[in-house]
C-alpha positions in Angstrom: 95.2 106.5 78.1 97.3 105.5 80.9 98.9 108.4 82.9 102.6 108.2 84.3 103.7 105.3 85.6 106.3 105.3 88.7 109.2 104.5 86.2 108.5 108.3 85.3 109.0 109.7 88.3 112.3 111.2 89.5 114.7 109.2 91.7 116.8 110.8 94.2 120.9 109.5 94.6 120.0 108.3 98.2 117.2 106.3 97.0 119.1 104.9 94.1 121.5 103.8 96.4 119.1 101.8 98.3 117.2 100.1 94.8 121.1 99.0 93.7 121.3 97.6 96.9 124.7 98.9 97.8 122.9 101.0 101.0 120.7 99.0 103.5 118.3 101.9 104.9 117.7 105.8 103.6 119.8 106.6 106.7 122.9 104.7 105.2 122.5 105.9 101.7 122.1 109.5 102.8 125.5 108.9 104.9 127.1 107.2 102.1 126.7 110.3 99.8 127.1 113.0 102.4 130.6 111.6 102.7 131.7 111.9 99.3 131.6 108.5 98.3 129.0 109.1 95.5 129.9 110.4 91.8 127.3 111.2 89.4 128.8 111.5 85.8 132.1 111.9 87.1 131.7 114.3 89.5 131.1 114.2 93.8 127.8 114.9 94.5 127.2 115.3 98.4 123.3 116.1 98.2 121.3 112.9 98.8 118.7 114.5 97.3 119.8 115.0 93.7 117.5 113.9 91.4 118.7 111.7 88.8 117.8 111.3 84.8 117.9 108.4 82.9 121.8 107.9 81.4 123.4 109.4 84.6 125.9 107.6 85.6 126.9 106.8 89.8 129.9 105.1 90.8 130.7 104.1 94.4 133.1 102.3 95.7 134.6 100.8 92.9 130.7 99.7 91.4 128.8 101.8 88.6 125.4 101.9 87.8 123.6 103.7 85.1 120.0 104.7 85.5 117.6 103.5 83.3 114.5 106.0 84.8 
């Protein structure tokens, strides 16, 4: 039996930002959230390193993405 692929694993906001392709590096995603620019579900999160489910929802600047991890 197969054990748990990398689609299992958590994903933080930061590095979400980077697979979407709206941040270039982990140093511009991290700013990009730490300035507010980042919702998840509706909401401001400011912690790069908030871990994301599958069904969240992140908007930023006027583009939203919903997780599918």
């Amino acid at each position: 039996m197969p054990g748990p692929s990398k689609h299992d694993e958590p994903i933080t906001l930061a590095q979400f930002l980077k697979v979407v392709q709206v941040a270039e590096t982990g140093g511009h995603a991290k700013a990009l959230v730490r300035e507010g620019r980042a919702t998840v579900n509706g909401e401001v999160d400011e912690r790069p390193g908030r871990k994301l489910a599958r069904g969240d929802v992140v908007a930023i600047d006027g583009k939203t993405f919903t997780v599918d991890r």
